[in-house]
Every structure is written in C-alpha cells, then in structure tokens.
C-alpha positions in Angstrom: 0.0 0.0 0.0 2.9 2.3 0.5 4.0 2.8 -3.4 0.4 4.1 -3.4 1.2 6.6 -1.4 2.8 10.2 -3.0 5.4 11.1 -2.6 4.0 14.6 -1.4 2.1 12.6 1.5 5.3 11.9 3.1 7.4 14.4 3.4 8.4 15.7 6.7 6.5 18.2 8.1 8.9 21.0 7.7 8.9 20.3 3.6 5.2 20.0 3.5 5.3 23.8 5.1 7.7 25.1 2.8 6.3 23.7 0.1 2.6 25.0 0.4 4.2 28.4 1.3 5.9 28.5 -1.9 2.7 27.4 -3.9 1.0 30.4 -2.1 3.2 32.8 -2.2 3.1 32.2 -6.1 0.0 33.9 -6.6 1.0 36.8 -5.3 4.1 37.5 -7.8 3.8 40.8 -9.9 1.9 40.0 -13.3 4.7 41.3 -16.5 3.5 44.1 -17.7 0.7 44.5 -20.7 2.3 44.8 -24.4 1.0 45.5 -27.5 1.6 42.6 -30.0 2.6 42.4 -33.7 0.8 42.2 -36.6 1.9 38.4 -37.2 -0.6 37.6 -39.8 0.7 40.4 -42.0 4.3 40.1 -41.1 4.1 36.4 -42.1 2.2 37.3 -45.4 4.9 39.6 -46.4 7.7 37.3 -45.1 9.4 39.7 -43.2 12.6 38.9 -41.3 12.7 38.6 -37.5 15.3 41.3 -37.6 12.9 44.1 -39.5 10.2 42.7 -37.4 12.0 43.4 -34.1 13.0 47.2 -35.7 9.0 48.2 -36.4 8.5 46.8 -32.9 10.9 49.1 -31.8 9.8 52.0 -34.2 6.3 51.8 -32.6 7.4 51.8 -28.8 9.2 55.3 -29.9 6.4 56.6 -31.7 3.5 55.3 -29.6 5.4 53.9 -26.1 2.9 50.9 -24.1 -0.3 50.0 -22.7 0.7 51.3 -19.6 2.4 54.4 -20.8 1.1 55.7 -24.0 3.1 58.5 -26.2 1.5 61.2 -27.8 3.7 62.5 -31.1 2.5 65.9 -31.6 1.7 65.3 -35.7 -1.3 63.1 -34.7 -3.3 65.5 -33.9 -3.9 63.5 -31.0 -5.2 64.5 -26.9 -2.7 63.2 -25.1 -4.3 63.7 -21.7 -7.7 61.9 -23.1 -5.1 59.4 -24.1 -4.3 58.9 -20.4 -7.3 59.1 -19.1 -8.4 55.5 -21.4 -4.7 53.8 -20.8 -3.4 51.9 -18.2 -4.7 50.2 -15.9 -8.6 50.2 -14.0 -7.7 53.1 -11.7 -8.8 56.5 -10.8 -6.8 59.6 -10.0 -6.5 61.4 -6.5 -9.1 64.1 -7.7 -11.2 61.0 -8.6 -11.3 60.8 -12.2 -11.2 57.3 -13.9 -8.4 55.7 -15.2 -7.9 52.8 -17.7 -11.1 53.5 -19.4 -10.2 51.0 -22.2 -9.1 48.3 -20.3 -12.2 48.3 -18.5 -15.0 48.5 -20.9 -13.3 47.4 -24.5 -10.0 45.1 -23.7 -12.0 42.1 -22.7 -13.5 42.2 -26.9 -11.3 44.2 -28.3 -7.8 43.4 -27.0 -5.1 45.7 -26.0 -3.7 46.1 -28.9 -7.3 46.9 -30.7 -6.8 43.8 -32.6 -10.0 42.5 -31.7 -8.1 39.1 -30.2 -9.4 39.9 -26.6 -10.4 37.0 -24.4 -14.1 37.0 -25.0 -13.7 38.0 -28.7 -13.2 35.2 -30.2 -16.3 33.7 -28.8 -18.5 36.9 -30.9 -20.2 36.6 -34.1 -19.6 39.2 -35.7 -16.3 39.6 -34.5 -15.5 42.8 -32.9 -13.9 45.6 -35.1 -9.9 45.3 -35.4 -8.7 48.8 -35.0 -5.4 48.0 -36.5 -6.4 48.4 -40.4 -8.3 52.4 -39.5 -11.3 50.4 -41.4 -15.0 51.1 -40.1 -18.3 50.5 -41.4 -20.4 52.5 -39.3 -19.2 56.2 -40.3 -20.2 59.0 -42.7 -17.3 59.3 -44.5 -16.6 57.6 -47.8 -14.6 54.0 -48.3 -10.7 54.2 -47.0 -11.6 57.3 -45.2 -11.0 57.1 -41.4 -14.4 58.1 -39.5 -15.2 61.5 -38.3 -15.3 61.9 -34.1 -18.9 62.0 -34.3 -18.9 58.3 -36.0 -17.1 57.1 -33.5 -18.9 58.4 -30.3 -22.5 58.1 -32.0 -21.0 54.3 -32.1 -20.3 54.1 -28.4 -23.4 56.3 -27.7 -25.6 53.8 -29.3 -24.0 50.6 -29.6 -24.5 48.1 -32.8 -28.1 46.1 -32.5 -27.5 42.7 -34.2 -23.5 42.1 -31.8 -22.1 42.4 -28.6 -21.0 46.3 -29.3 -23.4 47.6 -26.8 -24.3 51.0 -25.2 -22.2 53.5 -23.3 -24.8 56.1 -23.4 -24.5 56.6 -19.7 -20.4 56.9 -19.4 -20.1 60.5 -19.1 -18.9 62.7 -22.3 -15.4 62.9 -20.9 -15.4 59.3 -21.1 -16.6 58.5 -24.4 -14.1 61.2 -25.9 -11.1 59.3 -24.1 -12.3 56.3 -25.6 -12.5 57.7 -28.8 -9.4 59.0 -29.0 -8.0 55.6 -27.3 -9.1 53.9 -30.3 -7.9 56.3 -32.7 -4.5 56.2 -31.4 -4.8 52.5 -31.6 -6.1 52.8 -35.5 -2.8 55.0 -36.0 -0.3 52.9 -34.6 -2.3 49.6 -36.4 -1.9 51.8 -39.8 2.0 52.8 -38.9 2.3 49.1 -38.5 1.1 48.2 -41.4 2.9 50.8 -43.8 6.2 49.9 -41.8 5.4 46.0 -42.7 4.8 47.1 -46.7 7.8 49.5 -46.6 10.0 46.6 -44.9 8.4 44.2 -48.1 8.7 46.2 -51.5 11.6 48.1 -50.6 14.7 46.3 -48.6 16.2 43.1 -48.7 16.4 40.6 -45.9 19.8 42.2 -44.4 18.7 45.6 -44.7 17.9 47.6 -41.9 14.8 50.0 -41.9 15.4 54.0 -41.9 15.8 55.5 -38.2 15.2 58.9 -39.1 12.6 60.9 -38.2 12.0 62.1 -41.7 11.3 58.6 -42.3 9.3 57.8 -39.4 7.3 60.7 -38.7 7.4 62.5 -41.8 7.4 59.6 -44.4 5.2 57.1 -42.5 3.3 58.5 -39.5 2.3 61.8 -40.5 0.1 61.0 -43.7 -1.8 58.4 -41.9 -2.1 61.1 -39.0 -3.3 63.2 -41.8 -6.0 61.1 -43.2 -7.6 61.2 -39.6 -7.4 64.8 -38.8 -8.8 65.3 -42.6 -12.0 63.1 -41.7 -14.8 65.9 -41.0 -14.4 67.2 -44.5 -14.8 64.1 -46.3 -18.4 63.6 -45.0 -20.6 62.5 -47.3 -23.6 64.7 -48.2 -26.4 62.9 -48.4 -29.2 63.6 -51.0 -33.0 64.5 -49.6 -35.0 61.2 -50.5 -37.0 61.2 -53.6 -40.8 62.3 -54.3 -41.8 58.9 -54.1 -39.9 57.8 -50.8 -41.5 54.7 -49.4 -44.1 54.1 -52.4 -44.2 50.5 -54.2 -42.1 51.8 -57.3 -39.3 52.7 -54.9 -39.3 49.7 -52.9 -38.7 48.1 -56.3 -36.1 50.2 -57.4 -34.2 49.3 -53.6 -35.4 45.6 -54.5 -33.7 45.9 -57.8 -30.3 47.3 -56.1 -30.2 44.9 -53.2 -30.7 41.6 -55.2 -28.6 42.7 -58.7 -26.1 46.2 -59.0 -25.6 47.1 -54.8 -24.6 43.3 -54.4 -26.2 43.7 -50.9 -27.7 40.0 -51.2 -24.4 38.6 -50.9 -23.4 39.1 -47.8 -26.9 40.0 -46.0 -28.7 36.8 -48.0 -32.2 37.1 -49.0 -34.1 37.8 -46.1 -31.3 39.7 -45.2 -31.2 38.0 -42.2 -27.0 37.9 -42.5 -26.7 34.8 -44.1 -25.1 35.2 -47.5 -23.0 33.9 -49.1 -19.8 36.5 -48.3 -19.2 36.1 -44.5 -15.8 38.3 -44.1 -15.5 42.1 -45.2 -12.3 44.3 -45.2 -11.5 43.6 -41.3 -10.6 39.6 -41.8 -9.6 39.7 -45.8 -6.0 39.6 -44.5 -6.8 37.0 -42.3 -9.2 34.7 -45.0 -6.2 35.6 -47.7 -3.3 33.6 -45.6 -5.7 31.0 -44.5 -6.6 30.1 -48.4 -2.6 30.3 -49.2 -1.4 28.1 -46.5 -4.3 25.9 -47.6 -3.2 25.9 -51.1 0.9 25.2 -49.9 
C-alpha cells in the first residue's frame, strides 16, 4: 500500500510547510507588464525577417510607447491627456477621475492592442472591429476614409443592434471622448504598423535595416496616416434628400432591384437579409481569409 502513497504525502513536516508556502506565495508575484503585439498575420504574409520585425516593434514603442504608458507624437493630432485618461490600468486619479477606461470596458472584446483578439472576442459573431487596419463601417465618411469623431462616439453612444458592441450612453462625455481618441491612437499605430510592414516588403532586402530617421518615421510614414484622420470631418458625405416617391411601391422596387442585382447587398446579408449570405468576411478579416486560403493551397 505504501508505493500508493505520493510522494507529497510523506514528506516531513517541515517540507510540506515550505512547500505549500511556496505554492502560495506564487500567486502573489507581480503579473509582466501588458504589451502590444505584432501584426503576425501580416508580417508572415509579407515574409518579413525577425530582424525588421523586431525594428517596427521598436519603431512603434518610440512613436507610440505601451499599454501602460502611451506617447502622444504631436503630428497626430492626437489628446494626449484623453489618451491617459483610457490607458493603463482600471484606476482613478486622487481628484477621482477614472483611469484605464479602455481596459475596463473594451479590452476584454477588443484586445489591448485593438486587434480584436481579446479574451471573450473570439467567442463573438460578428467579431469585434480590429482597430489596427483604421477600417470602419459605421461612419459617414466615404470607403478608406478614417471616420469622423462623431462616428465614432454616436458608435459608443448607441451601440451596434444585431453584436455584442453595446451602449455607453451613460459613461459621461469625458469618457466617451477618451475612448475615442483611445481607439484612434490604436487605428494609427495599427496603420503605422502596417505601412512599416509594406515598406519593410517592397523596398529592402532581408539584411537591410529599416530607416531611423525621423523624416522617415514621422514625416514619411506616421504623418500622412495622422493626416487622413485629422482630414476626416471634410470628407463627409452629403447625403441627398430622399425622392418624391420615398416609401411608395415603385421605390421599394427600385431598392429591390439594387439589393438583389447592382448594390450586391444579397451577398453578404442573404435574401431575407437575415445575415446569411454567401460573403461572411468584409475588409477587417480579408487579411486573415487571404493567408488562411494560401497556406491551404501550400
């Protein structure tokens, strides 16, 4: 019956202590701190060295600094103190004001590096948005235009019907405009990613070394993304008053006509439009449905 026994069960007393000490203790070792993480479906795509890929992680701590401490480069246009107020971690500052916004309302779906890899976000259909690619559907701006600030909080304001996105009509104004900006700055450094990933691609060999230079960085890469943003509210797109015969039974055939033939909505919406066409990824996972079908393919 001994050799049945563990080995735990008999050590001396003093090693059973010790032991169980240790195990608790454990627990109460500081976690590392957060970090953002690369873009590893688009560095793989474009086959980019672990060299380079170290060098745009590096480039992006400069430009943009960590989860915990953010950096603010004047040519986005960015609030640096709303910035603040959505970073870090779940706190609140001695005059009371919270702290850590993002981390306590978004991080959970959308991740901490806005990549939309959170830990409840791959449970969501839809998934949530991936900040990373500046991409939005919900915004009155045209196609490949970042959204306007009003897009972005009437988003928070009122949530999506249909996904998880919901409400945060009650967070006070403050709040939503430190979230909004949070997730711009995310967008930016996701888009500064990206162009550093193409630039790293078409234009050096494998033993080059990307450009250090701030021309480069900031002038060259950063600031026409930056630009893009801050040039939003004056891409809106003007709408057109609605037609004489709004709502009569020769429009709704003319929308019937668009939605099933030209528009191509029946594609992805199907033909109840209950969601269930035939297209089930838009411009957020193309990246991601492109490697899957080429590793498929290998």
């Amino acid at each position: 019956m001994n050799r049945l026994i563990p080995n735990f069960f008999r050590m001396p007393a003093a090693c059973l202590a010790a032991g169980l000490a240790c195990l608790l203790l454990s627990g109460c070792t500081k976690s590392p701190a957060p970090r953002f993480h690369s873009n590893l479906v688009q560095m793989a795509d474009k086959n980019i060295p672990e060299k380079q890929q170290q060098q745009i992680a590096d480039i992006l701590e400069a430009l943009f600094g960590t989860p915990d401490d953010p950096f603010v480069v004047p040519e986005t246009g960015l609030d640096a103190k709303l910035v603040t107020l959505a970073s870090g971690p779940v706190n609140a500052s001695h005059k009371g004001a919270k702290l850590g916004l993002f981390r306590e309302h978004c991080v959970h779906c959308h991740g901490i590096t806005g990549d939309a890899l959170g830990p409840t976000g791959v449970f969501l259909k839809p998934y949530p948005r991936d900040y990373r690619q500046g991409l939005y559907k919900f915004k009155s701006t045209p196609s490949n235009t970042p959204p306007t600030e009003a897009d972005l909080v009437r988003t928070l304001h009122e949530g999506i019907p249909g996904t998880a996105m919901p409400s945060f009509k009650l967070l006070p104004q403050i709040e939503l405009d430190s979230l909004v900006e949070y997730v711009k700055y995310l967008s930016m450094r996701g888009q500064t990613e990206l162009a550093l990933i193409n630039y790293a691609s078409n234009e050096l060999t494998e033993k080059d070394d990307l450009p250090q230079t701030r021309d480069f960085i900031v002038g060259e890469t950063l600031t026409p993304i930056a630009g893009k943003w801050q040039g939003a509210p004056g891409q809106v797109t003007q709408v057109a008053a609605p037609p004489a015969d709004f709502g009569t039974t020769a429009s709704i055939d003319r929308g019937k006509q668009v939605f099933y033939t030209t528009g191509g909505c029946v594609k992805c919406h199907g033909p109840t439009a209950l969601g269930d066409g035939q297209l089930v990824w838009d411009l957020w996972n193309e990246p991601i449905s492109k490697l899957d079908k080429s590793l498929a393919e290998r």
